[in-house]
C-alpha positions, 0 to 999 in steps of 0.5 A: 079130205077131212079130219086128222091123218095120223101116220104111226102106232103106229160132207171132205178135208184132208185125211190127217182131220183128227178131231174126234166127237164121240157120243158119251155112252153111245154103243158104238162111240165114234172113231175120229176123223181120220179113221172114217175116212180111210173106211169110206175113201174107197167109195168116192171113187168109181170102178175103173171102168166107169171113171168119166163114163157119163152114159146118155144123160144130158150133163146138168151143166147145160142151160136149157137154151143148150149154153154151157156152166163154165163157172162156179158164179154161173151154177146158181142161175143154173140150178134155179133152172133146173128146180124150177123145173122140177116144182112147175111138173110136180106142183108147187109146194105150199108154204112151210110150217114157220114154226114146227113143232114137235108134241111129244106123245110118249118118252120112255127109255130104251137101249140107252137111249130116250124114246119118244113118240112125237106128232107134227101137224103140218096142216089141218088134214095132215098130222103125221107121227113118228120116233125121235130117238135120242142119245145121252150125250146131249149138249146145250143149244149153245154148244151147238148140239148134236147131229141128227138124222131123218128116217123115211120109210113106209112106217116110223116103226121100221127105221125106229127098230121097233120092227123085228123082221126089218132090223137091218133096216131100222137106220134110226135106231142104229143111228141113235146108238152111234150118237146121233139123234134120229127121227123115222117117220111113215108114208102118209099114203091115204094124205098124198094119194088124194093131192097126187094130181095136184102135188105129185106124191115124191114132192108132197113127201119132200114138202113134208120131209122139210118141215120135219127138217124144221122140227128138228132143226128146232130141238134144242139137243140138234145142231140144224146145221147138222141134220142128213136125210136117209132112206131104203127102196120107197124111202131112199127115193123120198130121201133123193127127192127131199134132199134134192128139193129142200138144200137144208139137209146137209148130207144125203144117203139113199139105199137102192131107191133106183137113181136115174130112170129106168123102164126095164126095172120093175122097181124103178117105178117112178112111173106109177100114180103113186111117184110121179105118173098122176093124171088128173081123168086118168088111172094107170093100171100098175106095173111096166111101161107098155103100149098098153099101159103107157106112161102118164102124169109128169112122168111122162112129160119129164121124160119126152123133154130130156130130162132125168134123175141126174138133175136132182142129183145135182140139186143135191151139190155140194153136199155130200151124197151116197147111193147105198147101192143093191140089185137096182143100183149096180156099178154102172149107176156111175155113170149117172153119178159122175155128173153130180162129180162133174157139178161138185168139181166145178163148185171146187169140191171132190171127194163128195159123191159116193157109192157102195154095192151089194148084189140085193136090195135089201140092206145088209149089216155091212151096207149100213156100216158102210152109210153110217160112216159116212153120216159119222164123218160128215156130220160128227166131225164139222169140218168135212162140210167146211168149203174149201180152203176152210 
């Protein structure tokens, strides 16, 4: 491929935490602590009939040779293994940008916020475009910043809110009226489409979602130790690789991507070319898993050998996740999440996987309340993602 792709117009404490960090003149300045928790404390917890139900999946506490995790001081050679995994079947990544940058294209001001159209060029073939909102409270470097999220979607515009007929999904704009600073970004396709077969395309998308955590990490109005990663359907499965790959985003929320596999859904397609089902000599026709059109690509070889999504879900522990749940992620996805509950207990945590459910999939006003929320307690109020005891 030659030229320059451009892709664009186009964390828990104790209840009684108080601390407030409102965002001066944002629309919907922050509630404190204490008032977010009570919001989202219902979510940590599964409906009873799926408390300890954990379905057919193999536990992520297991090693390969079948030894089990029996201690905190264990998980990490563990989780090495299981991320090795993952990058040897996917491909491995090329080395991240050393200093990523951010051109700023275009500023403007818009609903009481700063609009710019910014560029990342991550190699000489790939330059990608995005929306980086930002609020008007913005501290100095010194004062550590302010939080920030990564959008990801098909196009930048949606999650930046300049998308009319997709309002409900525009995360990065409703984000960034709530004090936080956001940067939505789109789905380089013609760029990841043509290195599928070396670099399955959901980890191409994590190696390209971890240099935009780097640019961001780099504005001097972010703390980088505050940045979470957010996705709807595509991008919420774009946001579940990312953030499983690349530990730097501090917290996690994926809306209805479909977070285990699962062939009797149409659109929990990890199967496709376009995800995790490229072959090098062999094209798979789109669509369901059938004798006819059977699986390929590492798809195929993860799921022989055993191996699911709940793995990655891990990876995320003991950051805080939250399956923002529509008609792919119903209820008895618990079932799956009870073994990230499982990794997090063992790491000393609770209280740091969460779930919400609406019959759709698309998001609604509600649903997305709910996850802002939940990038409001986590992020806005620092000590929810202190260890514990801290």
């Amino acid at each position: 491929m030659t030229g320059i792709f451009r892709y664009g117009v186009p964390c828990l404490i104790a209840v009684g935490l108080l601390a407030a960090c409102a965002a001066a003149g944002a629309e919907n300045p922050s509630p404190g602590a204490e008032a977010l928790w009570s919001r989202i404390a219902p979510f940590f917890q599964p409906p009873p009939e799926f408390a300890g139900d954990l379905g057919p999946y193999r536990s992520p506490l297991l090693f390969d040779d079948g030894r089990r995790v029996e201690s905190r001081d264990q998980w990490p050679k563990r989780r090495e293994e299981i991320l090795k995994f993952w990058h040897r079947e996917m491909g491995p990544w090329p080395p991240l940008l050393q200093k990523p940058r951010l051109e700023e294209l275009q500023a403007s001001d818009r609903d009481g916020f700063a609009q710019k159209k910014v560029r990342l060029t991550i190699s000489p073939d790939l330059a990608i475009e995005g929306y980086l909102l930002v609020p008007p409270d913005r501290p100095p470097r010194t004062e550590g910043g302010l939080p920030a999220v990564l959008v990801v979607y098909y196009d930048p515009e949606t999650g930046a809110g300049l998308n009319p007929k997709s309002l409900t999904r525009a995360f990065g704009q409703d984000l960034a009226r709530r004090g936080f600073v956001t940067l939505s970004i789109g789905w380089p396709r013609e760029y990841t489409d043509a290195h599928a077969v070396r670099l399955q395309t959901l980890s191409n998308l994590s190696y390209i979602a971890a240099n935009f955590w780097g640019a961001l990490a780099a504005r001097p109005e972010v703390d980088g130790r505050r940045i979470g990663i957010v996705g709807h359907s595509f991008g919420g499965k774009w946001a579940l690789f990312a953030g499983a790959l690349w530990e730097k985003f501090a917290c996690v929320a994926v809306s209805d991507p479909g977070i285990v596999f699962d062939e009797k859904r149409a659109n929990v397609n990890y199967w496709e070319p376009w995800y995790l089902g490229a072959e090098e000599g062999r094209k798979r026709a789109a669509g369901v898993i059938t004798a006819e059109n059977p699986r390929t690509g590492p798809y195929k070889r993860i799921i022989e050998a055993g191996h699911d999504l709940v793995e990655l879900h891990a990876l995320i522990a003991p950051r805080p996740l939250l399956v923002s749940g529509g008609a792919e992620d119903q209820p008895p996805r618990w079932r799956a999440l009870n073994h990230a509950v499982a990794v997090n207990r063992l790491l000393g945590y609770e209280n740091r996987v969460a779930m919400t459910s609406r019959p759709a999939h698309g998001p609604t006003e509600e649903s997305n309340d709910q996850m802002y929320a939940f990038f409001e307690y986590f992020l806005k109020h620092q000590q929810a993602l202190a260890p514990p005891g801290k």
